[in-house]
N, C-alpha and C positions, 0 to 999 in steps of 0.2 A: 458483573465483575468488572472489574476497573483493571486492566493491564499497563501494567506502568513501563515505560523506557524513561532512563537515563542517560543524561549527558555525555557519563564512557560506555554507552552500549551496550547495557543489558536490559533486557526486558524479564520482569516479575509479573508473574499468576501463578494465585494461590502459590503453590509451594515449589513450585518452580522458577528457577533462576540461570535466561540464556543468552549466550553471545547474539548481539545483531549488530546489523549494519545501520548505517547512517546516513545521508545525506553527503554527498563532499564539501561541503560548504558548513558541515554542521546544522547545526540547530540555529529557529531564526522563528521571533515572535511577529517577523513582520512578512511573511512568505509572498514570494513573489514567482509569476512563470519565469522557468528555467533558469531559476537561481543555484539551484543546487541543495538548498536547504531543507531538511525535515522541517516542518511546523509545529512549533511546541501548541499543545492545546489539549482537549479530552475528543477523540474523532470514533462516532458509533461505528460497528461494525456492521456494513452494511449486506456484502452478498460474500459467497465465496465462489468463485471462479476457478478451473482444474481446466489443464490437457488431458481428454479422454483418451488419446493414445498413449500416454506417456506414462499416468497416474492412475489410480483408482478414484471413485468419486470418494474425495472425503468425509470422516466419520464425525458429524460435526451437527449440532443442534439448528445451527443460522441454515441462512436459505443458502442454496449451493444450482449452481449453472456450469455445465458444459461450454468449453470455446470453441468457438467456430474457426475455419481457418480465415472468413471474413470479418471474424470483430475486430473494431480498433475503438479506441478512447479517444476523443478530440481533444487536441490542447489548444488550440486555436483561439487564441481572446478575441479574437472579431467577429467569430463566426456565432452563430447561434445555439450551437450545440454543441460549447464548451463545457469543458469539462462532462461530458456524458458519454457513455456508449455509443457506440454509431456502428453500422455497418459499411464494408471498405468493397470498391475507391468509395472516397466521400473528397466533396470540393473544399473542406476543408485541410488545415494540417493536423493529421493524427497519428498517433501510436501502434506499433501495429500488436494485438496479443496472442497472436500466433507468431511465435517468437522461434529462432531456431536457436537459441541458445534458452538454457532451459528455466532461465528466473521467470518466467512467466508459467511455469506447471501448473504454480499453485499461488493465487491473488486473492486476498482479502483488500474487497473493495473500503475505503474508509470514509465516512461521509467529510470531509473537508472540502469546506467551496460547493456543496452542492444543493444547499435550502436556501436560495437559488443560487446559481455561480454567478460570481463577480467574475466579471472580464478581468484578468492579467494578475488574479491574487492565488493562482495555484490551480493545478489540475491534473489527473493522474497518480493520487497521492493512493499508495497499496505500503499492506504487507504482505512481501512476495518472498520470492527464495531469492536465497543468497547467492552472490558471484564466488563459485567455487575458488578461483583465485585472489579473495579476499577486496578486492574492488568496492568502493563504499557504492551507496544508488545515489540515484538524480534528484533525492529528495524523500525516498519513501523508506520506511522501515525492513531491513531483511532477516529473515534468520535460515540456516540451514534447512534441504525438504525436512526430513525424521523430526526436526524440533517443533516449525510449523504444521506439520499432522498431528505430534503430539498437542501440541496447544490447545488445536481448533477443536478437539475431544471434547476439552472444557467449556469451549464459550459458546456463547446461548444469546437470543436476542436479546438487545439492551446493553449487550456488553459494550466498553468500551478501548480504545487505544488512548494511553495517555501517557504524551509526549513532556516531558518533568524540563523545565528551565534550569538551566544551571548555577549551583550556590554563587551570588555574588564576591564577587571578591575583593576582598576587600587589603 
Protein backbone atom coordinates (compact mmCIF):
# COMPACT_ATOMS: atom_id res chain seq x y z
CA UNK A 1 0.00 0.00 0.00
CA UNK A 2 1.36 3.29 -1.04
CA UNK A 3 0.29 6.02 1.70
CA UNK A 4 0.20 9.39 0.15
CA UNK A 5 0.74 12.90 1.86
CA UNK A 6 0.04 16.01 0.50
CA UNK A 7 1.33 19.36 0.14
CA UNK A 8 -1.81 20.79 2.65
CA UNK A 9 -1.26 17.95 4.95
CA UNK A 10 -3.23 15.16 4.63
CA UNK A 11 -2.29 11.80 4.43
CA UNK A 12 -4.50 8.98 2.40
CA UNK A 13 -4.69 4.91 3.01
CA UNK A 14 -7.07 3.04 1.70
CA UNK A 15 -10.09 4.88 2.79
CA UNK A 16 -8.75 6.90 5.26
CA UNK A 17 -8.15 10.51 5.08
CA UNK A 18 -5.86 12.40 8.17
CA UNK A 19 -4.65 15.74 9.25
CA UNK A 20 -0.72 15.70 9.59
CA UNK A 21 2.06 17.61 10.02
CA UNK A 22 4.91 18.82 7.97
CA UNK A 23 8.11 19.86 8.08
CA UNK A 24 8.44 23.85 8.81
CA UNK A 25 10.23 24.52 5.91
CA UNK A 26 7.69 22.50 3.93
CA UNK A 27 8.18 20.20 1.37
CA UNK A 28 11.73 20.03 -0.55
CA UNK A 29 12.88 17.62 -3.53
CA UNK A 30 16.15 18.54 -2.48
CA UNK A 31 16.47 17.52 1.51
CA UNK A 32 19.13 18.66 3.24
CA UNK A 33 20.34 18.00 7.32
CA UNK A 34 18.53 20.32 9.39
CA UNK A 35 16.65 22.10 6.84
CA UNK A 36 13.45 21.81 8.08
CA UNK A 37 11.97 20.10 5.05
CA UNK A 38 9.83 16.93 4.69
CA UNK A 39 11.38 15.14 1.48
CA UNK A 40 9.04 14.55 -1.24
CA UNK A 41 9.75 10.98 -2.57
CA UNK A 42 8.09 7.23 -1.95
CA UNK A 43 10.15 6.34 1.65
CA UNK A 44 9.46 2.23 2.74
CA UNK A 45 8.34 1.71 5.98
CA UNK A 46 10.87 0.36 7.79
CA UNK A 47 10.44 -0.53 11.66
CA UNK A 48 7.97 0.78 14.20
CA UNK A 49 9.45 1.98 17.27
CA UNK A 50 6.90 2.64 20.72
CA UNK A 51 7.47 3.87 24.46
CA UNK A 52 6.76 0.68 26.38
CA UNK A 53 5.86 2.79 29.27
CA UNK A 54 3.69 5.10 27.79
CA UNK A 55 2.01 2.95 24.87
CA UNK A 56 1.03 -0.50 24.28
CA UNK A 57 3.06 -2.40 21.64
CA UNK A 58 1.36 -1.46 18.36
CA UNK A 59 -1.13 -3.55 16.48
CA UNK A 60 0.59 -3.53 13.20
CA UNK A 61 1.83 -6.21 10.51
CA UNK A 62 5.69 -4.35 10.10
CA UNK A 63 8.40 -5.16 12.46
CA UNK A 64 7.81 -3.20 15.85
CA UNK A 65 10.83 -2.43 18.72
CA UNK A 66 10.67 -1.17 22.04
CA UNK A 67 12.70 2.12 23.06
CA UNK A 68 15.22 2.11 25.25
CA UNK A 69 15.85 5.01 27.50
CA UNK A 70 19.49 4.91 25.63
CA UNK A 71 18.59 4.89 21.98
CA UNK A 72 19.32 7.83 19.98
CA UNK A 73 19.48 8.37 15.95
CA UNK A 74 22.65 9.99 14.84
CA UNK A 75 22.37 12.94 12.52
CA UNK A 76 25.82 13.63 12.53
CA UNK A 77 27.01 13.92 8.66
CA UNK A 78 30.75 13.40 9.64
CA UNK A 79 30.34 10.64 11.80
CA UNK A 80 29.97 7.18 10.59
CA UNK A 81 26.76 6.13 11.77
CA UNK A 82 24.71 8.66 10.39
CA UNK A 83 21.66 8.47 9.97
CA UNK A 84 21.32 5.04 11.89
CA UNK A 85 20.40 4.01 15.32
CA UNK A 86 22.96 4.26 17.90
CA UNK A 87 23.08 3.60 21.44
CA UNK A 88 23.68 6.94 23.88
CA UNK A 89 26.29 8.87 24.81
CA UNK A 90 27.64 8.23 21.48
CA UNK A 91 30.64 10.61 20.15
CA UNK A 92 28.67 11.72 17.79
CA UNK A 93 25.63 14.43 17.51
CA UNK A 94 22.34 12.60 18.03
CA UNK A 95 18.75 12.53 18.71
CA UNK A 96 17.72 11.49 21.62
CA UNK A 97 14.24 8.90 21.36
CA UNK A 98 13.57 8.75 24.77
CA UNK A 99 11.90 11.90 24.41
CA UNK A 100 10.09 13.61 27.43
CA UNK A 101 7.73 15.20 25.45
CA UNK A 102 5.65 12.50 23.97
CA UNK A 103 6.21 12.81 19.80
CA UNK A 104 8.38 10.26 20.02
CA UNK A 105 5.67 7.34 21.76
CA UNK A 106 5.29 6.16 18.60
CA UNK A 107 7.92 6.24 15.26
CA UNK A 108 7.63 4.82 12.16
CA UNK A 109 11.14 4.48 10.95
CA UNK A 110 11.16 5.59 7.01
CA UNK A 111 13.92 4.36 4.92
CA UNK A 112 15.15 7.88 3.42
CA UNK A 113 18.93 8.36 3.29
CA UNK A 114 19.56 4.93 4.44
CA UNK A 115 20.68 2.33 1.39
CA UNK A 116 23.46 3.88 2.39
CA UNK A 117 23.20 7.45 3.97
CA UNK A 118 24.73 10.17 2.13
CA UNK A 119 26.50 12.48 4.64
CA UNK A 120 24.42 15.90 4.89
CA UNK A 121 21.26 14.75 2.48
CA UNK A 122 18.93 13.96 5.53
CA UNK A 123 18.59 11.92 8.66
CA UNK A 124 16.01 11.08 11.30
CA UNK A 125 13.21 11.23 8.75
CA UNK A 126 9.92 9.44 11.01
CA UNK A 127 6.45 9.27 11.11
CA UNK A 128 5.75 10.19 14.61
CA UNK A 129 3.05 11.72 16.76
CA UNK A 130 2.04 14.99 16.50
CA UNK A 131 2.93 18.30 18.70
CA UNK A 132 -0.32 18.50 20.50
CA UNK A 133 -0.12 22.24 20.17
CA UNK A 134 -0.02 22.03 16.59
CA UNK A 135 3.87 22.86 16.01
CA UNK A 136 4.82 21.51 12.28
CA UNK A 137 8.37 18.69 12.80
CA UNK A 138 11.92 19.22 11.60
CA UNK A 139 11.21 17.44 8.69
CA UNK A 140 9.32 14.30 9.37
CA UNK A 141 5.71 13.44 8.86
CA UNK A 142 3.25 13.67 12.00
CA UNK A 143 -0.24 12.77 12.75
CA UNK A 144 -2.21 12.57 16.04
CA UNK A 145 -1.36 9.12 18.55
CA UNK A 146 -5.22 7.39 17.81
CA UNK A 147 -4.67 8.28 13.91
CA UNK A 148 -1.12 6.70 13.71
CA UNK A 149 -2.25 3.41 15.73
CA UNK A 150 -5.12 3.45 13.56
CA UNK A 151 -3.07 3.41 10.34
CA UNK A 152 -0.22 1.18 11.42
CA UNK A 153 -3.53 -1.56 11.71
CA UNK A 154 -3.17 -1.34 7.96
CA UNK A 155 0.27 -1.35 6.71
CA UNK A 156 2.30 -4.40 6.24
CA UNK A 157 5.71 -4.80 4.78
CA UNK A 158 6.49 -3.11 1.53
CA UNK A 159 4.35 -0.48 2.25
CA UNK A 160 5.15 2.68 1.47
CA UNK A 161 5.22 6.77 2.70
CA UNK A 162 4.67 8.95 -0.30
CA UNK A 163 5.40 12.35 0.09
CA UNK A 164 3.16 13.97 -3.37
CA UNK A 165 5.15 17.47 -4.71
CA UNK A 166 3.02 20.16 -5.10
CA UNK A 167 0.89 21.15 -8.39
CA UNK A 168 3.00 23.52 -10.23
CA UNK A 169 1.95 26.64 -10.48
CA UNK A 170 1.49 28.03 -12.86
Amino acid sequence: MDIQVDADGHLHAGGLKLKCRLGRAGLSQDKREGDGATPIGAWPLRVVLYRPDRVSRPDTALAVRAIDADDGWCDDPTHADYNRPVRLPHPGSCEKMWRDDHLYDVVVVLGHNDSPPLPGLGSAIFLHVADPDGKPTQGCVALALGDLLELLKSCRPGDRLVVVAPPEQG
